[in-house]
C-alpha positions as CSV (number, residue, x, y, z in Angstrom):
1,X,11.8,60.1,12.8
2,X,11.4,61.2,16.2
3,X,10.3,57.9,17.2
4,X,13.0,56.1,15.8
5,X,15.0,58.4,17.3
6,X,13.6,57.4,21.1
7,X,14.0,53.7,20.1
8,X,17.6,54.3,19.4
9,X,18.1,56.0,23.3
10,X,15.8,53.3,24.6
11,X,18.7,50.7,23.1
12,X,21.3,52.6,24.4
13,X,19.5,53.2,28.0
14,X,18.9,49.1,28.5
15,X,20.3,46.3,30.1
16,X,22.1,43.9,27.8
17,X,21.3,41.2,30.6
18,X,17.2,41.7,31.3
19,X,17.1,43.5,28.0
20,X,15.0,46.0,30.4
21,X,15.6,50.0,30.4
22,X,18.6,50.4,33.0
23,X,17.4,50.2,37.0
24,X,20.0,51.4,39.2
25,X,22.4,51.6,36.7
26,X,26.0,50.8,37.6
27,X,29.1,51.2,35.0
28,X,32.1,48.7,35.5
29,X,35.4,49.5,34.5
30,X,35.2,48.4,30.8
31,X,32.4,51.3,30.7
32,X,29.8,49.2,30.1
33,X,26.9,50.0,32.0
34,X,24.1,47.1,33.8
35,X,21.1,47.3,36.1
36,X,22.8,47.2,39.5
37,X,21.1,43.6,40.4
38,X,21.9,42.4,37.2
39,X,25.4,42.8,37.0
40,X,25.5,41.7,40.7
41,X,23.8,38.3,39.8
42,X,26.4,37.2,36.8
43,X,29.2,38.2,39.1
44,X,27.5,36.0,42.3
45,X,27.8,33.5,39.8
46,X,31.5,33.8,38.9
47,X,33.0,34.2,42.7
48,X,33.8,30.3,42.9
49,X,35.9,31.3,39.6
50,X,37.8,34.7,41.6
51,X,37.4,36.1,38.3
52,X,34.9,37.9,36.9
53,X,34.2,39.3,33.6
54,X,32.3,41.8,31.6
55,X,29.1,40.0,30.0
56,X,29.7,42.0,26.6
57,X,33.6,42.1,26.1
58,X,34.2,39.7,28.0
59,X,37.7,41.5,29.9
60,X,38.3,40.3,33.3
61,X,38.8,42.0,36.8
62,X,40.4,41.1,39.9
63,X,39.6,41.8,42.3
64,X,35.1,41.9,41.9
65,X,35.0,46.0,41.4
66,X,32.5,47.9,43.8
67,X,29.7,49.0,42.2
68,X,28.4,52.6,42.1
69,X,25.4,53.6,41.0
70,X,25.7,56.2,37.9
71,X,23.3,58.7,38.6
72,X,23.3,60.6,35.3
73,X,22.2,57.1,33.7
74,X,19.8,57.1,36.2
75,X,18.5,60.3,35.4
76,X,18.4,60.2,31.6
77,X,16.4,56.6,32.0
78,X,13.9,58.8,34.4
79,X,13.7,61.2,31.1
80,X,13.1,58.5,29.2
81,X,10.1,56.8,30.8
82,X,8.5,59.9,31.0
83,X,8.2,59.6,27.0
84,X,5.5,56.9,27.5
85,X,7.2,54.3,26.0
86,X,7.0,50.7,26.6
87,X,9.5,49.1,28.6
88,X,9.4,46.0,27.3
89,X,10.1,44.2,23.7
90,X,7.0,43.5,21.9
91,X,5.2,40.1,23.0
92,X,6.3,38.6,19.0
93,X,10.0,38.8,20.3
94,X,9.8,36.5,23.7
95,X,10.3,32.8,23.0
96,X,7.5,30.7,22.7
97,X,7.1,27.0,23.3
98,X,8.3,26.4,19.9
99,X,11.3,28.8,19.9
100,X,15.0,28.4,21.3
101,X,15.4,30.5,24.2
102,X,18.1,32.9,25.1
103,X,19.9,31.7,27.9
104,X,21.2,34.4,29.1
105,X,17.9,36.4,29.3
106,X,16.9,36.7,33.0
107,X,12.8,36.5,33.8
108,X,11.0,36.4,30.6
109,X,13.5,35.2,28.1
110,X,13.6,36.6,24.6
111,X,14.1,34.6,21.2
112,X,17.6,33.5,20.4
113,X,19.0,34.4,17.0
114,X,22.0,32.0,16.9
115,X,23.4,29.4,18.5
116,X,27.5,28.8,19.1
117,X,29.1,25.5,19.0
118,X,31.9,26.8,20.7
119,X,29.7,28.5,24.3
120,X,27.2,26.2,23.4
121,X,24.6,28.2,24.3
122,X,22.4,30.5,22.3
123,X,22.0,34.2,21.9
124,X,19.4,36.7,21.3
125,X,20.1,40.0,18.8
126,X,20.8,41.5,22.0
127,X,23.2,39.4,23.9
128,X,24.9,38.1,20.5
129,X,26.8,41.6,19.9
130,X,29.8,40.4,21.4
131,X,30.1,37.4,19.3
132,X,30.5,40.3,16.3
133,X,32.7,42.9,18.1
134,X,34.7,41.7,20.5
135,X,38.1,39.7,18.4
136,X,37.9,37.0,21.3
137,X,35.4,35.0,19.6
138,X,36.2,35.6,15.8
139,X,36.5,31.6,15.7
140,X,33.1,30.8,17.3
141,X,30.8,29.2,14.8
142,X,27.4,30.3,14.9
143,X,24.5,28.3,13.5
144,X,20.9,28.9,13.2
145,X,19.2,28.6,16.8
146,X,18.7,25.0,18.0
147,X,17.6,22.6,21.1
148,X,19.7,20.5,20.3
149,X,23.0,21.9,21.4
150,X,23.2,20.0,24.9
151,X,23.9,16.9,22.5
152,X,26.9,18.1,22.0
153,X,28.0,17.6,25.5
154,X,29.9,14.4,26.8
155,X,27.7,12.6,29.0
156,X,30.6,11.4,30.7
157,X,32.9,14.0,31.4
158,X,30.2,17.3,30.5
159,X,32.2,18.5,27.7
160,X,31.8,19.2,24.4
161,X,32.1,16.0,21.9
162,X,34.7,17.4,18.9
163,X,36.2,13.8,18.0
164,X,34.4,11.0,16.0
165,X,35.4,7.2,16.6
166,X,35.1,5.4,13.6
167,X,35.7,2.1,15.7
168,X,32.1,2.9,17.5
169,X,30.8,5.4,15.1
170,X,29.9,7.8,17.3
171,X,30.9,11.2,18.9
172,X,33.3,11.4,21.8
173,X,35.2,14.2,23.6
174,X,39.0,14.3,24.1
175,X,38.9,12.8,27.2
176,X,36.9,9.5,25.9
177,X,39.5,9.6,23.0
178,X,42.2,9.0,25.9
179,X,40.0,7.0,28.3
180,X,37.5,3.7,27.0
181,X,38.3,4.9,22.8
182,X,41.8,4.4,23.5
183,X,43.7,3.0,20.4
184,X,40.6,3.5,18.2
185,X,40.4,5.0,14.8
186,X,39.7,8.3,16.1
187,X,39.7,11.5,13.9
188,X,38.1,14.8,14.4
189,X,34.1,15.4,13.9
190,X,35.0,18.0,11.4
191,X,37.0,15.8,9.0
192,X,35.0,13.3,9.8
193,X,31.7,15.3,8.6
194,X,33.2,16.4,5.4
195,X,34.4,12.9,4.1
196,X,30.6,12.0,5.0
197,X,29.6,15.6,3.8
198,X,31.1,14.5,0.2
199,X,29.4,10.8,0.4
200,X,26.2,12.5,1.3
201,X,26.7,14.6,-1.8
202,X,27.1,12.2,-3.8
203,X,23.8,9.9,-3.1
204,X,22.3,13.4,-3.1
205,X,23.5,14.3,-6.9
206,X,22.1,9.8,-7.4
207,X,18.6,11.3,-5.9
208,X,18.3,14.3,-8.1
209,X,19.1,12.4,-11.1
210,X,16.3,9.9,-10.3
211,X,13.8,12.7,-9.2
212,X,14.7,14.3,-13.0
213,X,14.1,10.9,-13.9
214,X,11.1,10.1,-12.5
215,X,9.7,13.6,-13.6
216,X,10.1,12.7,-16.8
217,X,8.6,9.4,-16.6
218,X,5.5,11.3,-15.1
219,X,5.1,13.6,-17.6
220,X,5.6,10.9,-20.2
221,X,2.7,9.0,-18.5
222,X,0.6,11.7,-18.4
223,X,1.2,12.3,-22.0
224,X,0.2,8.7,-22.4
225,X,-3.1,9.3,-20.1
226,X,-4.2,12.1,-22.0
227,X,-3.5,10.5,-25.6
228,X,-5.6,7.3,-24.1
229,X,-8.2,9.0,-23.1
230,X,-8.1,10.7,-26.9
231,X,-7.9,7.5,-28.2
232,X,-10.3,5.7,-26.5
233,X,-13.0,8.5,-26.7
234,X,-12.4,8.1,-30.6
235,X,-13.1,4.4,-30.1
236,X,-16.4,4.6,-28.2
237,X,-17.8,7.0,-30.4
238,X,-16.7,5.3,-33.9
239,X,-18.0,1.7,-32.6
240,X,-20.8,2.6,-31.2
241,X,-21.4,4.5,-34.2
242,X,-20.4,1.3,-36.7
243,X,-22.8,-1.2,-33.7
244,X,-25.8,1.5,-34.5
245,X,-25.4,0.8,-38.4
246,X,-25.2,-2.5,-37.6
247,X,-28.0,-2.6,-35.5
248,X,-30.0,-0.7,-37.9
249,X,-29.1,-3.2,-40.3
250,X,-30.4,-5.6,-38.5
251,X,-33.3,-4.3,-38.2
252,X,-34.1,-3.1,-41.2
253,X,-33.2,-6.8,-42.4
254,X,-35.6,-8.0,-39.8
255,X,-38.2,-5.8,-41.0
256,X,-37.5,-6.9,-44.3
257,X,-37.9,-10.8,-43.3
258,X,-41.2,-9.5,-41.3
259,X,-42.3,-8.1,-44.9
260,X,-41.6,-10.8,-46.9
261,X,-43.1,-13.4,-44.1
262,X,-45.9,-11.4,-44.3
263,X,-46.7,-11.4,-47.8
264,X,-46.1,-14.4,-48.2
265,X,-48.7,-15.3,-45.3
266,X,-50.8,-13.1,-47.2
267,X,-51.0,-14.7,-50.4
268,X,-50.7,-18.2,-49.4
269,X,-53.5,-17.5,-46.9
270,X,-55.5,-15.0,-50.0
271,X,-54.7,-18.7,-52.2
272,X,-55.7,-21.3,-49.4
273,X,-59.2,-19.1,-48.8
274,X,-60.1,-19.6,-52.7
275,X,-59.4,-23.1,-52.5
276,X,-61.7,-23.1,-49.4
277,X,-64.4,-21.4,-51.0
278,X,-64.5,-23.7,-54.1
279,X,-64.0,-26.6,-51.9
280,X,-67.1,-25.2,-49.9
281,X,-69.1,-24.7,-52.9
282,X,-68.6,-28.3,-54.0
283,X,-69.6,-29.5,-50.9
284,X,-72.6,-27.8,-51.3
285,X,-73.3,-29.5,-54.6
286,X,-72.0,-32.9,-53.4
287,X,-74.9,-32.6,-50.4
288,X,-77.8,-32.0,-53.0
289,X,-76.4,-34.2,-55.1
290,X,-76.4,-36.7,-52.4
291,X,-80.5,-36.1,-51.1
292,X,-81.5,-36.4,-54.4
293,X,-79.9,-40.0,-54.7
294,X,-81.3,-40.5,-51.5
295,X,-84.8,-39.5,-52.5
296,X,-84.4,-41.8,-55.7
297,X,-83.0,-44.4,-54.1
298,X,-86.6,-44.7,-51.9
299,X,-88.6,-43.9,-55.1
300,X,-91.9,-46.8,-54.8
301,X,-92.6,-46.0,-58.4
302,X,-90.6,-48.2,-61.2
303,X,-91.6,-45.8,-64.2
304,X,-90.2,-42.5,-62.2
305,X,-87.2,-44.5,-60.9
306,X,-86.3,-45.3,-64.6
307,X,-87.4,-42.2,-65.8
308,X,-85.1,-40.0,-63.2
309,X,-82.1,-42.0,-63.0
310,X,-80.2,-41.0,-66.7
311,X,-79.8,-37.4,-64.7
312,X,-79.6,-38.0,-61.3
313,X,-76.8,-40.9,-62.7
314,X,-74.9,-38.3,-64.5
315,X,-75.0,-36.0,-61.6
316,X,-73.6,-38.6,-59.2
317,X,-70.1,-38.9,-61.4
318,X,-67.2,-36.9,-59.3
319,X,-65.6,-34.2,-60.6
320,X,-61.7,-33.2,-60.1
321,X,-61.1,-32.2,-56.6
322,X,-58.7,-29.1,-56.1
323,X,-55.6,-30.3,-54.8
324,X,-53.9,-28.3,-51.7
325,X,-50.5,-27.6,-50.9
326,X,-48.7,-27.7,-47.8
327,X,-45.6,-26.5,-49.0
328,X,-45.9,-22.7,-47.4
329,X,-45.8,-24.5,-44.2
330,X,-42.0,-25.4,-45.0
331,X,-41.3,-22.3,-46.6
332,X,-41.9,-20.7,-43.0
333,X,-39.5,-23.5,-41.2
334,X,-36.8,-22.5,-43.7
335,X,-36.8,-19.0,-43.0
336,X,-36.5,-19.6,-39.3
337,X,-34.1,-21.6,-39.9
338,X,-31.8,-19.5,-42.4
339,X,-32.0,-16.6,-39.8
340,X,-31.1,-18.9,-37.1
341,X,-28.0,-19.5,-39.0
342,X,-27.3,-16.2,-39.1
343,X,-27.5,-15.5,-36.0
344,X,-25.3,-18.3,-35.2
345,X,-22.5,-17.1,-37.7
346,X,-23.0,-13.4,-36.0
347,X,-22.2,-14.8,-32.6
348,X,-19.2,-16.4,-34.2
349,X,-17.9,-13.5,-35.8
350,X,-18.9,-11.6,-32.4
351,X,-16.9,-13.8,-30.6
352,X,-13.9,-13.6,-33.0
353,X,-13.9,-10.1,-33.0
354,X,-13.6,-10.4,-29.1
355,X,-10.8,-12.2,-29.1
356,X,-8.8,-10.1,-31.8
357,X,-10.3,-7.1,-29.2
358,X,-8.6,-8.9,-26.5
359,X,-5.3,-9.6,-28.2
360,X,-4.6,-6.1,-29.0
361,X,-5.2,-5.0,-25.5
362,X,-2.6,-2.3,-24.5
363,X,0.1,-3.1,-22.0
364,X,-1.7,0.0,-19.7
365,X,-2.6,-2.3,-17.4
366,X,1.1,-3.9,-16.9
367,X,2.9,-0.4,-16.6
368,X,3.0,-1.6,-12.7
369,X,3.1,-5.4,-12.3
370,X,-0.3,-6.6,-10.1
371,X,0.4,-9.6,-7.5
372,X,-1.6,-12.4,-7.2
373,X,-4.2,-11.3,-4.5
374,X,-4.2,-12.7,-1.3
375,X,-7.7,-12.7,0.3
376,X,-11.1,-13.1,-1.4
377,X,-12.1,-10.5,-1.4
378,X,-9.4,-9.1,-3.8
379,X,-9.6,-12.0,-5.8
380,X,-13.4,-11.3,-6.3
381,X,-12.2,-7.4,-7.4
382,X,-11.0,-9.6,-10.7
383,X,-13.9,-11.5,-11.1
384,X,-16.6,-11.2,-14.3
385,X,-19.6,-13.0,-14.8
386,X,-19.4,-15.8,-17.3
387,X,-21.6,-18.0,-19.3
388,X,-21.3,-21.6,-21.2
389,X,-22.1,-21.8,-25.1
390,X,-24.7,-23.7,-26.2
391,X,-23.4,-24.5,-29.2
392,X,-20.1,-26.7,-27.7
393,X,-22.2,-28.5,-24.8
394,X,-22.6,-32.5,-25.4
395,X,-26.0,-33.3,-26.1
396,X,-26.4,-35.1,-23.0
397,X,-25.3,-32.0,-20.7
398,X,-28.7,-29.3,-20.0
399,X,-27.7,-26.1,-19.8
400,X,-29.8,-24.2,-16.9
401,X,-29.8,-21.2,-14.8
402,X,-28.6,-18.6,-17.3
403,X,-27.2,-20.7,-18.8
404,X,-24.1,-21.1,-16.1
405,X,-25.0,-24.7,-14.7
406,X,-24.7,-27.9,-16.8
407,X,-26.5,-31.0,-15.5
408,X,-25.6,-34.6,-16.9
409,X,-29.0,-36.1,-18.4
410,X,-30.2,-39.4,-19.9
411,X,-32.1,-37.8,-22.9
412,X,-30.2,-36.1,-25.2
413,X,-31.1,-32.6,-25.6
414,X,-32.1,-31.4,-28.9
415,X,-29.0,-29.4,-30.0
416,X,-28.7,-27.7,-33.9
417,X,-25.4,-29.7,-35.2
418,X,-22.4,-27.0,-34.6
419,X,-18.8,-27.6,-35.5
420,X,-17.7,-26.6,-32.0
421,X,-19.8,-29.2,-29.9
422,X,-18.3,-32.1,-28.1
423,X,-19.1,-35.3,-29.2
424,X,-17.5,-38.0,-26.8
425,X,-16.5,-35.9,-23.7
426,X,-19.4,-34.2,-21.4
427,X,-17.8,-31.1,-21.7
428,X,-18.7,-27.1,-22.4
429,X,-17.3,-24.1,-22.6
430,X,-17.6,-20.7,-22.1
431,X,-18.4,-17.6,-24.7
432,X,-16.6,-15.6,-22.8
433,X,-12.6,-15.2,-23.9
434,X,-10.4,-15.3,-21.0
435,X,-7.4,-13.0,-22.2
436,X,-6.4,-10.7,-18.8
437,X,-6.9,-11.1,-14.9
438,X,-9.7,-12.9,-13.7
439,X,-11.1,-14.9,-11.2
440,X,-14.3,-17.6,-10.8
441,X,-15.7,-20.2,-9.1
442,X,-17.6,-23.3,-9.5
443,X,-20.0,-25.5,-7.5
444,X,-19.6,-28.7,-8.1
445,X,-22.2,-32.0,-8.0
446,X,-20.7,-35.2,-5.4
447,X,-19.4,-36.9,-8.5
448,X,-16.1,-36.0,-11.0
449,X,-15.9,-32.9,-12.0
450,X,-13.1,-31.1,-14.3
451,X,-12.8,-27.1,-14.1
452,X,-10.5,-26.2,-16.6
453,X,-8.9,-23.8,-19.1
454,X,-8.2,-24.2,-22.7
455,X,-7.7,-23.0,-26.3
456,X,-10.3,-22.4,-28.5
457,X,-8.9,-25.2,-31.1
458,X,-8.7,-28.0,-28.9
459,X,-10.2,-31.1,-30.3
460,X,-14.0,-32.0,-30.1
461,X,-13.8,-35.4,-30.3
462,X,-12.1,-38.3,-29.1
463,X,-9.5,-39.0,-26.1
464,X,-7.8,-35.4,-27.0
465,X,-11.0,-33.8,-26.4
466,X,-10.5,-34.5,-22.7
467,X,-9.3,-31.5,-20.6
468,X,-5.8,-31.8,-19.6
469,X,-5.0,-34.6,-22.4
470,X,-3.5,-32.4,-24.7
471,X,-1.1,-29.5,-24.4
472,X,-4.3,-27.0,-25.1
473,X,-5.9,-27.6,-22.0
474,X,-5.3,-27.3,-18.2
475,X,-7.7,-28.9,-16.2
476,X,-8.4,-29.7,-12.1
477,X,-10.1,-33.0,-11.8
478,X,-12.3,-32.4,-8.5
479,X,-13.3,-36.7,-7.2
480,X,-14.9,-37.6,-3.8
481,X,-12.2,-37.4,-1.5
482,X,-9.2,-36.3,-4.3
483,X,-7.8,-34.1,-6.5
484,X,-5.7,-33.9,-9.5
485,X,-4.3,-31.9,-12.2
486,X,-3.5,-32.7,-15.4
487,X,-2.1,-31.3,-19.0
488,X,-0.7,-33.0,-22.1
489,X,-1.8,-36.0,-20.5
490,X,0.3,-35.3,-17.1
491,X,-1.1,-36.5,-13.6
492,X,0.1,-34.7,-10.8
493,X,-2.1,-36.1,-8.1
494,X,-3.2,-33.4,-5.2
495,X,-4.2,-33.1,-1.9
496,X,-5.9,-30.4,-0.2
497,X,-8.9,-29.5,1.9
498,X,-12.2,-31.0,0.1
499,X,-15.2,-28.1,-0.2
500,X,-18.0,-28.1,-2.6
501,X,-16.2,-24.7,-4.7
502,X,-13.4,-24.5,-6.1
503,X,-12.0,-21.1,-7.3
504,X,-9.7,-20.5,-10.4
505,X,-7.3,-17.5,-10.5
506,X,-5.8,-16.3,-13.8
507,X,-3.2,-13.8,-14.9
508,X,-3.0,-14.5,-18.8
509,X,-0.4,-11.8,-19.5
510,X,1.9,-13.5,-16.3
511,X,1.3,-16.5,-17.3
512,X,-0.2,-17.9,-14.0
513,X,-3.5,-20.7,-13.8
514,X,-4.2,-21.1,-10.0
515,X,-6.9,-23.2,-8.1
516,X,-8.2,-22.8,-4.9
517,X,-10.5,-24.8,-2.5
518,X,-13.2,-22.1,-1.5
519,X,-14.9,-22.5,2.0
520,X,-14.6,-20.1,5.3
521,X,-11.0,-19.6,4.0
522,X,-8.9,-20.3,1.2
523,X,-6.4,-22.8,0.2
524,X,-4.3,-23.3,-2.7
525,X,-4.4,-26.4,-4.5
526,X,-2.1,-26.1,-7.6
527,X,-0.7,-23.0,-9.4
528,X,1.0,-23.2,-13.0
529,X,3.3,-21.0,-14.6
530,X,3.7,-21.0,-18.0
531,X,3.4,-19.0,-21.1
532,X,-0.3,-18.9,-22.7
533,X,0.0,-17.8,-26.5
534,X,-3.6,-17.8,-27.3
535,X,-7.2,-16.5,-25.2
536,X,-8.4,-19.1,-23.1
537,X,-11.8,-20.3,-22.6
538,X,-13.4,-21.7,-18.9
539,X,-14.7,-25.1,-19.6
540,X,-17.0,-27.5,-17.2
541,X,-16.8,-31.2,-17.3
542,X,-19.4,-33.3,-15.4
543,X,-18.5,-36.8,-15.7
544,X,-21.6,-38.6,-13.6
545,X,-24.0,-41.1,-14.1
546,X,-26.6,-40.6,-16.9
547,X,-29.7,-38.9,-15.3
548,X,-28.0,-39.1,-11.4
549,X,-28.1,-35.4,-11.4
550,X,-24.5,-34.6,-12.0
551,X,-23.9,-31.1,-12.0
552,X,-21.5,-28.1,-12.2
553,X,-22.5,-24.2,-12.2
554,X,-20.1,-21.4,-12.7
555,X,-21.2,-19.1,-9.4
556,X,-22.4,-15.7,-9.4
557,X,-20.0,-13.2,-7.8
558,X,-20.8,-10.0,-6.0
């Protein structure tokens, strides 16, 4: 309490202009009292005015009183220091960098605590008092402190700027109102403000709504997040629970086959060593059959000639040869081949299971629409590795490297007969379904070559077989020096910068085929927009010579 109590005197004892206990303190005729220098200061400042006024209550006094010092001020601030108290406002209360000033604080100035738009000038606690006592400035607006206020001023004419121009849009004093703004649409800055105030309210209430919206829209996607990740956790572990039963029946199957080979090998072998053994034993017989012929044959003597032959005759007749049967030998191709059937039929169901995969893809992905890229390097961010079937190459195309090359050749290559092959066209396509966004590239041979897109059911023979003649295919013929696009039979002939790659860009979902010539840079040859209703597939034509070496190769991308 008691030092509360000294705080309180310490208030009364200082300066409202240094904010400093009282030093040669002086009382002017309002009664307020001032450190003699400081008081003498403001008033050196108000002489060009002849009238000077009281700092605090602002009353007026002509002529500049004569200042006396009050010495019982003076001796209670003595009494006062001798408490050991500190002169001075703690450091935390003197305006920082940061901070607005008070301007009316002499030497170190002290933190305002509001700014008036009227005095334009801001106020500590200390020098603000008058602003709540004295009834001169009960229509002085006070805001929170700022640096801004000399903006406020008329550059012109250095006073303050109360009137809006509409005309200009800008601020203006009275005196610009009167001057250059003359006979503009001039009303004051505070109507002014609240017709904006009210507009600004408005787009404000517009903001809100779309910030509860978009809240909302959050939480409902994060609802959707979470119930993906659910769902999809289910999914991994159920199919790779239903691929481990299948892959154990597999294998048990294929251990079943192994069994059967097996015993089968067994007893064929078990049958074909018998055979052996009687068929050695015979030989046997037929060899001492045959030296004892021999031996008769150079018999000297007539009578033991005559009187051996009746046995060695019967002897020499042949007996019934076992007969041996190749047949296991067949039994064997068939099995290879019924498993190779079903391993054909697997991939096809594989693949069809794919494709229904891919067709019930979720429209995730297209929450936020993705733009074609524009550089390489994002294009190669959609790209997947691909491969060509076997089973719809032409019999004249080899299929190397992986399986992602197809060379032209003059034999024909010894292909099982599939329902998907092409017959007329040199043509493949890939296993892979094309159903999302994705991105490739193929190197291409000197000679024709025809990178294209198309529908599973396009035809596999004959002139609709051909990429781009039918309305299931959209293909880029790549020539020499040339380029062109066709579809349902449609030539739309191309030019463009000629490059050994070409790079295809789709977007199924959009709806967008585009083709690029790949080198240092990239350039667009042809894009299509259209509507794809099924999975597409990447196909290769090579259209060379037989045997010249005519190639295409879908490229590995990193």
């Amino acid at each position: 309490m008691a030092q509360q109590q000294n705080l309180m005197d310490r208030k009364k004892l200082c300066c409202s202009i240094c904010l400093d206990l009282l030093k040669d303190p002086v009382t002017i005729p309002c009664g307020h009292s001032y450190c003699m220098s400081c008081i003498n200061s403001h008033w050196d400042e108000e002489d060009q005015k002849e009238i000077h006024s009281c700092p605090q209550c602002r009353q007026t006094f002509r002529p500049r009183p004569v200042l006396v010092k009050n010495t019982m001020l003076a001796d209670l601030v003595e009494d006062l220091k001798k408490t050991g108290l500190k002169t001075a406002p703690a450091d935390h209360c003197y305006a920082g960098p940061e901070d607005v000033a008070c301007d009316f604080c002499s030497g170190r100035k002290l933190k305002a605590l509001k700014s008036c738009l009227q005095c334009l000038v801001s106020y500590c606690e200390q020098h603000l008092q008058p602003h709540y006592e004295s009834s001169a400035f009960e229509k002085h607006k006070l805001v929170h402190p700022s640096k801004k206020l000399q903006e406020n001023i008329c550059t012109h004419h250095g006073i303050a700027m109360k009137i809006f121009c509409r005309t200009d849009q800008q601020c203006i004093c009275y005196v610009c109102s009167m001057d250059e703004h003359k006979g503009h649409n001039t009303v004051l800055a505070s109507e002014e403000r609240c017709e904006r105030q009210g507009e600004l309210a408005t787009s404000r209430q517009k903001i809100q709504q779309r910030i509860q919206d978009r809240e909302k829209d959050v939480k409902v996607l994060q609802q959707e997040v979470e119930n993906i990740s659910r769902s999809a956790d289910k999914a991994v572990k159920n199919t790779e629970k239903i691929f481990t039963q299948l892959v154990r029946l597999i294998k048990n199957r294929s251990s079943d086959v192994k069994q059967h080979i097996r015993s089968r090998q067994k007893n064929e072998v078990s049958q074909a060593k018998e055979l052996q053994e009687k068929l050695q034993m015979e030989l046997v017989e037929l060899r001492r059959k045959d030296t004892e012929l021999e031996q008769l044959l150079h018999t000297e003597d007539h009578i033991q000639f005559l009187h051996n032959y009746p046995s060695l005759a019967c002897l020499s007749e042949s007996t019934n040869t076992p007969s041996i049967n190749i047949s296991p030998l067949r039994y064997f191709e068939d099995v290879m081949a019924a498993v190779s059937e079903v391993k054909d039929k697997l991939q096809d169901i594989l693949s069809d299971v794919w494709t229904k995969i891919s067709l019930t893809e979720t429209d995730v992905d297209n929450l936020l629409p993705q733009a074609e890229p524009k550089t390489r390097a994002g294009f190669l961010r959609c790209s997947q590795q691909i491969t060509l079937d076997l089973n719809t190459a032409h019999t004249q195309l080899l299929l190397s490297e992986g399986n992602r090359k197809a060379t032209v050749m003059s034999e024909k290559q010894m292909y099982s007969s599939h329902q998907d092959r092409f017959t007329d066209m040199f043509q493949v396509l890939s296993r892979e379904t094309l159903s999302g966004r994705h991105y490739w590239e193929v190197e291409r041979s000197r000679h024709e070559v025809s990178v294209a897109v198309t529908y599973k059911d396009i035809s596999r023979t004959g002139y609709e077989s051909g990429f781009g003649n039918d309305d299931k295919s959209w293909a880029l013929e790549c020539f020499n020096n040339s380029f062109e696009f066709r579809h349902n039979s449609i030539i739309t002939f191309i030019s463009g910068p000629q490059s050994s790659r070409v790079g295809v860009y789709l977007d199924h979902r959009a709806g967008v085929l585009s083709f690029y010539s790949v080198s240092d840079t990239m350039t667009l040859l042809h894009r299509v927009q259209t509507t794809f209703t099924q999975p597409l597939y990447q196909g290769l034509g090579v259209f060379g010579s037989h045997g010249d070496g005519s190639a295409a190769e879908l490229c590995k991308l990193e």
